[in-house]
N, C-alpha and C positions, 0 to 999 in steps of 0.2 A: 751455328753455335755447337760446339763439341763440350759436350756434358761428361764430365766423371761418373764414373758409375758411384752407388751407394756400394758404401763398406762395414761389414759386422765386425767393430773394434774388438769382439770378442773373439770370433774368428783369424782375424790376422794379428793380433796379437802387438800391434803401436801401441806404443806410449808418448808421453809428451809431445813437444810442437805438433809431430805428426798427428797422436790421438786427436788436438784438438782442432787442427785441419779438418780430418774427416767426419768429428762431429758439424762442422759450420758445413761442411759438402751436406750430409745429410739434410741437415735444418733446411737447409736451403731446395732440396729434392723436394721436400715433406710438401713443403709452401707451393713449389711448381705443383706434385701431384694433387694439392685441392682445387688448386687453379684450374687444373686441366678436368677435375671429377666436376666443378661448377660449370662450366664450360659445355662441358659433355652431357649433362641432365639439364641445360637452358634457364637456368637461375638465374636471378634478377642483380644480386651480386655475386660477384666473382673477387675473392682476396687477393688480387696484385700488388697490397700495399702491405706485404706479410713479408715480402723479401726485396733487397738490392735485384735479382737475378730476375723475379717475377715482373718485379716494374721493367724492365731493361728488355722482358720480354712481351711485353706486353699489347704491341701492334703486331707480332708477327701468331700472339697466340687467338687473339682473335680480332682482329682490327684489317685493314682494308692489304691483304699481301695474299701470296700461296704459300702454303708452309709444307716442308715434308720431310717424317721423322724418320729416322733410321734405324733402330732399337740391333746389338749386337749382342749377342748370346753364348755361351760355352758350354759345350757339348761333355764337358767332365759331369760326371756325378755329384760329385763333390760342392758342386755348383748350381746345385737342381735350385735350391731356394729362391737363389739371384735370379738365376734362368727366368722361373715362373713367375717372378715381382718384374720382370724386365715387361715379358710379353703381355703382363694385365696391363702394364703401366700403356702399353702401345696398344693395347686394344679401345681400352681411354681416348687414348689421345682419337684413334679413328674417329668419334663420335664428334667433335669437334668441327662444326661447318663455318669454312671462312668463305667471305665472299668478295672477290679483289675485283678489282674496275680500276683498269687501267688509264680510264680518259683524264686528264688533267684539265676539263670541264667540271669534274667533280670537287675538283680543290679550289678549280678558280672563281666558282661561284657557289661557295658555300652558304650565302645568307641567301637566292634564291631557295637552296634544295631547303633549308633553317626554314622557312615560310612556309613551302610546300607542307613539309610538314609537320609543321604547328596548325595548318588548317585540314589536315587529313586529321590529327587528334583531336581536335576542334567540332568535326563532324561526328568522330568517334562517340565522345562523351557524351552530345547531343541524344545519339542515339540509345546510347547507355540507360539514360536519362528516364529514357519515354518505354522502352523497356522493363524499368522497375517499377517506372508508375505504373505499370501493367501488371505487374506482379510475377515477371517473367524471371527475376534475378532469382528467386529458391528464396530460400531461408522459413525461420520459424512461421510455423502453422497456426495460427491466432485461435482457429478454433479449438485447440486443446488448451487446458487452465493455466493459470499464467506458475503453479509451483513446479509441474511437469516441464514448461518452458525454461524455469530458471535454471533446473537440474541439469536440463542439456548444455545451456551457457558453461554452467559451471563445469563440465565433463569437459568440455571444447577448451576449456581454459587449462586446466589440467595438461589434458592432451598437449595442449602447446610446449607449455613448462617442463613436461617432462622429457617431449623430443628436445629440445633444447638445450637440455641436462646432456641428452643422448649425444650430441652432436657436441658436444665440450667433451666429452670423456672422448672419441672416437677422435677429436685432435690432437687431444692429450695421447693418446696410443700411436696415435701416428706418428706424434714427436720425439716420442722413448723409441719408438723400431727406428728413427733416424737416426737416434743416438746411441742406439745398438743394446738398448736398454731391455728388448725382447728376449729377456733367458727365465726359467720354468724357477732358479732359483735366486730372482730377483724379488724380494718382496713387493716392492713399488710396481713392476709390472702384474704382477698375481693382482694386487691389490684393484689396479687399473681393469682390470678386467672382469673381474666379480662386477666393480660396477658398473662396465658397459654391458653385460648381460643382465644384471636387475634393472637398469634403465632399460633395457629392449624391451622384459617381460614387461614391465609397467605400461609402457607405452602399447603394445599389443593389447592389452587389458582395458585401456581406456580406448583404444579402436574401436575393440568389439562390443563396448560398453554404445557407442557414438553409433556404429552399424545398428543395432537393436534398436535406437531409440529412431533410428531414420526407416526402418523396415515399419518401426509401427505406424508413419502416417505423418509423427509429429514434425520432421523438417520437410521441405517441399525440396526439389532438385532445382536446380538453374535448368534453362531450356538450352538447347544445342545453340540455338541464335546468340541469346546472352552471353555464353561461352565462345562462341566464337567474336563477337565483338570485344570481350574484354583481353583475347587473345593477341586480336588487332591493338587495342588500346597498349600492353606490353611492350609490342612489338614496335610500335612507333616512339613510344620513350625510351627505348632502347636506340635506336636509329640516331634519336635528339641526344641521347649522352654521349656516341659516340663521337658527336660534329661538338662538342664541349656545352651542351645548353642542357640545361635543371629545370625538370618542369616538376614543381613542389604538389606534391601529393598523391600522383598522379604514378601508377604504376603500381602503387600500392595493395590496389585493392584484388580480392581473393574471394574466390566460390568456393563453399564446401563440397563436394559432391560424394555420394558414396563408391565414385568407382577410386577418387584418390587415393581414399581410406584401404580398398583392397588393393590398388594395385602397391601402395608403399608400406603390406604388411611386412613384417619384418618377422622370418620365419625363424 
């Protein structure tokens, strides 16, 4: 697949059919590059259904093939922006692990490996199970008052909402730098941007709010076991979507832990 490069309509200076060409190239870039940043951090969704280009690519970006990307660069000055959005975009991509199997055993007996595992998850959950009865999953400390307990619910819930916020403006930014919308005297981009840095502080705020109340005692950690079996449990509904099977509900489910908290501060 030979990709257009991304164009700054302000830079080269089109107008009409052209202008509007290279805004739908970009839009279209924009949609690949979140594909490729979900992808690359192992999220549970990935937006392929954001563009023609992304669905179209979407076995070879992480589905059963070997892929390999070729990023081309110009050594003008003039160029340096493009240059540096080139090579982050392809250090991205690096992070991206496909894993191809060539056997056509794989395909021809698809409701064998479907079984396999549905009972590999099967065992997973079991163990899941017997685990929290044990009190091994983390979560709220019972021994502290139940007003102190609400208060962290309530922080946790925030915290959600406001990354959430975070991650809509940060698409929205994404989608004006495709459309070349990134200049210092665009209002709509200034504007965009104030808000994606009051939503970072905010969120940074309710971290350290959430870190505090975990340092005092009140939330318990998950145990390395837990975590790794719910990693397995992921891992295997991930496997089931790919072969086209939906296991409802399953995948879902999330630990707090305070190392996510530091490691996803947001400086």
């Amino acid at each position: 697949v030979d990709l257009a490069g991304s164009e700054r309509i302000a830079k080269s200076g089109v107008t009409g059919e052209r202008e509007a060409e290279a805004k739908n190239v970009n839009t279209s870039l924009s949609a690949l590059g979140r594909c490729i940043q979900s992808l690359g951090r192992r999220e549970k969704f990935v937006p392929f259904r954001d563009s023609v280009l992304t669905m179209l690519m979407k076995q070879s970006l992480g589905g059963n093939c070997f892929t390999s990307v070729v990023v081309t660069v110009c050594e003008d000055p003039a160029q340096i922006q493009e240059t540096v959005s080139s090579l982050s975009f392809g250090r991205t991509c690096s992070l991206v692990k496909n894993k191809a199997d060539s056997s056509a055993n794989v395909i021809a007996d698809r409701g064998k490996e479907v079984r396999r595992l549905q009972e590999a998850l099967a065992g997973v959950n079991v163990e899941l199970g017997r685990l929290e009865r044990e009190g091994k999953a983390g979560g709220l400390n019972m021994a502290h008052n139940k007003a102190t307990r609400d208060m962290f619910v309530d922080n946790k819930q925030r915290l959600d909402e406001h990354s959430k916020q975070l991650r809509a403006v940060k698409m929205s930014i994404a989608d004006m730098r495709a459309a070349g919308k990134d200049e210092a005297g665009c209002a709509e981009w200034v504007q965009a941007v104030k808000k994606r840095d009051y939503a970072a502080r905010v969120v940074n705020v309710q971290k350290g709010i959430l870190i505090r109340m975990m340092m005092s005692g009140l939330f318990l950690q998950p145990t390395k076991g837990y975590l790794y079996r719910l990693a397995e449990k992921r891992r295997l509904v991930a496997s089931l979507a790919q072969l086209g099977e939906e296991v409802d509900g399953d995948g879902d489910a999330d630990a707090l832990t305070m190392g996510d908290l530091f490691l996803d501060f947001i400086p």
